[in-house]
C-alpha positions in Angstrom: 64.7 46.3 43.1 62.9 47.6 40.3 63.1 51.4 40.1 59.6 53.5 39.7 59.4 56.1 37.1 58.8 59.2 39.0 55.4 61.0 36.8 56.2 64.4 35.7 54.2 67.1 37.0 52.6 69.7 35.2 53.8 72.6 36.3 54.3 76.9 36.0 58.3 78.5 35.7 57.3 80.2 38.2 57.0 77.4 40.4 60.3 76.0 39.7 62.5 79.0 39.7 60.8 80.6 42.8 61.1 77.1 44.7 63.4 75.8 47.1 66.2 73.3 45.0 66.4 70.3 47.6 69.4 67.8 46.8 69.0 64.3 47.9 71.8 61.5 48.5 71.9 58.0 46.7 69.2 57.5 44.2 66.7 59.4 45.2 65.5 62.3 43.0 66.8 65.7 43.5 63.8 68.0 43.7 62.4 71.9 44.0 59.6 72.5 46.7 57.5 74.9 46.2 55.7 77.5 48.8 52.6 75.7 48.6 53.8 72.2 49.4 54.3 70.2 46.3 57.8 69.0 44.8 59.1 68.8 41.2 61.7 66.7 40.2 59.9 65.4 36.7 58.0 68.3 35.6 55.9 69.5 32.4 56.1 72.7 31.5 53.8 74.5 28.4 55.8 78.0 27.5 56.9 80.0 24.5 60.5 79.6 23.3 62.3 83.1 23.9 65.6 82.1 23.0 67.6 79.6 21.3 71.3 79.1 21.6 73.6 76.6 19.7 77.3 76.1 21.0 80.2 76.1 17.5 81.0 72.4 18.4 77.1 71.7 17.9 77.3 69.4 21.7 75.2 71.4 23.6 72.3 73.4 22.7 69.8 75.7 25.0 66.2 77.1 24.6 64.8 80.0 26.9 61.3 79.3 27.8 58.5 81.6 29.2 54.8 81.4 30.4 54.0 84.5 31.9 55.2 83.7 35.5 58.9 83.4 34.9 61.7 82.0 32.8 63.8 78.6 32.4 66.8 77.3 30.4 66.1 74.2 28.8 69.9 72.1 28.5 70.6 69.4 26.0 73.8 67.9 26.5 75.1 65.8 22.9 71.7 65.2 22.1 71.1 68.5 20.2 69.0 67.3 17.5 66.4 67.6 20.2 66.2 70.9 19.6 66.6 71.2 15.9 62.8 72.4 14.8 62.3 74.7 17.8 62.9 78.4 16.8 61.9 81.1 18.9 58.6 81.8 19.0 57.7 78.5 19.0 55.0 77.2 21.5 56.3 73.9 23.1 55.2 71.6 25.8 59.0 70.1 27.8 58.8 67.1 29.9 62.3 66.4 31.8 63.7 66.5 34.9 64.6 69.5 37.1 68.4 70.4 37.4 70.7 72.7 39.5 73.7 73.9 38.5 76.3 77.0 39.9 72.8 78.4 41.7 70.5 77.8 38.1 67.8 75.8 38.0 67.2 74.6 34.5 65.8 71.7 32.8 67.1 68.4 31.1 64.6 67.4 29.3 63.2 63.9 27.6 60.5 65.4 25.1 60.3 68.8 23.7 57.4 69.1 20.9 56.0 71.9 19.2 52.2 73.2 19.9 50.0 73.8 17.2 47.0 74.2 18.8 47.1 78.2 20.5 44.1 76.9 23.2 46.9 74.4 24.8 48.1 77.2 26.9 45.1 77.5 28.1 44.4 74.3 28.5 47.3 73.7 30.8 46.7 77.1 32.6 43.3 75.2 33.9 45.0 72.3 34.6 47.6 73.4 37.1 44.8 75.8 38.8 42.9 72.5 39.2 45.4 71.2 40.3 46.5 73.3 43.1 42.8 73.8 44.4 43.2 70.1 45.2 46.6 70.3 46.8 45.3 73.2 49.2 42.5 71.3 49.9 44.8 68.5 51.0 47.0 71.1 52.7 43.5 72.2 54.9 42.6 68.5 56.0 46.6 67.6 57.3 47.1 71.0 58.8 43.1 70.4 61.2 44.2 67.1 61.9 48.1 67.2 62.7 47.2 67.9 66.2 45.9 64.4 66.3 48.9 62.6 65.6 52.2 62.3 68.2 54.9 62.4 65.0 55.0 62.7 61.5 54.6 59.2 60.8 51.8 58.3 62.8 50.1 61.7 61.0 51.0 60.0 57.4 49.2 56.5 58.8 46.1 59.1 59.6 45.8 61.0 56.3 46.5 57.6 53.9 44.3 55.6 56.0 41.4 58.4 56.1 41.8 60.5 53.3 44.3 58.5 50.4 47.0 61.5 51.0 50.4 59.8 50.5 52.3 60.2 53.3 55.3 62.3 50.5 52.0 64.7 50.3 52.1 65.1 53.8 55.6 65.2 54.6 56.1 67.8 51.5 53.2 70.3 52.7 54.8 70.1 56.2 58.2 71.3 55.0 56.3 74.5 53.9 53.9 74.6 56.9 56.2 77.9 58.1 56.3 80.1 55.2 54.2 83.2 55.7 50.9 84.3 54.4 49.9 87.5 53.5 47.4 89.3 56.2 44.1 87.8 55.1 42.5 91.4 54.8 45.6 92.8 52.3 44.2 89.6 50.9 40.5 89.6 50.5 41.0 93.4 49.3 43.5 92.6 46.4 41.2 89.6 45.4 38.2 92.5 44.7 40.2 94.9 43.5 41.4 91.9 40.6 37.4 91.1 40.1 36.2 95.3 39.8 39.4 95.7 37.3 38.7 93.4 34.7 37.0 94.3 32.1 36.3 91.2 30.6 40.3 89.8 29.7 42.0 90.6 32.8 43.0 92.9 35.1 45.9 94.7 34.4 48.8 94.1 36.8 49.9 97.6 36.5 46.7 99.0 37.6 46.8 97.0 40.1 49.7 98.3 41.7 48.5 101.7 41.7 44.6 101.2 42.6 46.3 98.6 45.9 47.7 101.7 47.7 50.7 98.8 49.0 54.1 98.1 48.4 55.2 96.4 44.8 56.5 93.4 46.7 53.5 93.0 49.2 50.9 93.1 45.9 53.5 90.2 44.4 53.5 88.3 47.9 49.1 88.7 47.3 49.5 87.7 43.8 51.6 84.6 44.0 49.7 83.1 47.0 46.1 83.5 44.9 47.6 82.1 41.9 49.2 79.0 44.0 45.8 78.8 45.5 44.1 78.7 42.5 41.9 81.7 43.2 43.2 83.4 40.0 44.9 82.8 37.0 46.9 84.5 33.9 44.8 84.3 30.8 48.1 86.3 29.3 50.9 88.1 30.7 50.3 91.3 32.9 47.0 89.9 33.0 45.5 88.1 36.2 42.1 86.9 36.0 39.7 85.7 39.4 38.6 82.3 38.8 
């Protein structure tokens, strides 16, 4: 059987670190689902280099990337030439395969290459919010109609038949179906308190937390879900913008 080349995802650190590492048997890919549905096992990631490491023997070589949300290891195993024109402080785009290892998540990747466009970032930042606006609107349609279905494969018949959701879609968005939200009204009052903030790049995240009058980790709960939404983004760090 000829196997398919799984497409890499474009995706936020955040994402990946945050996400549940799911290890699978035989040859299918080991993956990280994330809180709003989606799995990564082949991911793209555009980040700043932070850190660079180099072992003596000159076998195995690492970078540190970030993008605002979190940060990854990227590992290269032999292959360190890979890595030999990324400093730190470089801006780089990684496609390559999600990895586990001792409780780390890191990457192995299969192209690393240097950005010299600074709109990229950007660029990508739009992409992944586009992105997630379709997968909650996905989420929305298999969550109305689940009551239709008797089991989970005659709900995957229903949504590729109807709607051309795939039935991993499905299955993946169901594994998530119990995380909690954050009470709709915490909610709706963090989102305008983001919009009457920013003055024109952002509202700080630190003002946030003090004009909120919540917890620090109840304001982060808020802030993740509207990012995963796609109801807000990070023009920069410590920034988060409504869309």
């Amino acid at each position: 059987m000829e196997k398919k080349r799984i497409n890499s995802v474009k995706t936020k650190i955040q994402d990946i670190v945050e996400g549940k590492y799911v290890p699978q048997e035989g040859f299918n890919p080991n993956y990280v689902l994330t809180s709003y549905g989606k799995r990564l096992s082949r991911v793209r990631i555009a980040a700043t280099v932070v850190d660079k490491f180099v072992s003596e023997s000159g076998k195995f070589a690492s970078v540190t990337l970030d993008d605002g949300t979190g940060t990854v290891r990227v590992k290269v195993f032999n292959a360190v030439a890979m890595l030999e024109k990324i400093d730190a402080g470089s801006d780089v785009d990684v496609v390559g395969r999600v990895k586990e290892y001792q409780g780390e998540i890191y990457i192995n990747p299969e192209i690393i290459s240097a950005l010299e466009d600074p709109n990229f970032l950007l660029l990508r930042e739009l992409e992944i919010i586009s992105d997630k606006v379709e997968l909650n609107r996905k989420k929305e349609i298999i969550l109305e109609n689940k009551s239709q279905a008797s089991d989970v494969t005659e709900l995957q018949r229903i949504m590729k038949e109807r709607y051309g959701i795939e039935p991993e879609e499905v299955e993946a968005i169901l594994q998530t179906e119990d995380v909690p939200e954050a009470p709709s009204k915490d909610k709706e009052s963090i989102l305008k308190m983001i919009e009457e903030l920013d003055q024109g790049e952002g509202c700080d995240y630190t003002e946030l937390l003090k004009a909120a009058g919540l917890d620090e980790s109840t304001v982060d709960t808020i802030v993740n879900e509207l990012l995963s939404e796609g109801s807000c983004f990070e023009p920069r760090p410590g920034k988060i913008k409504k869309l």
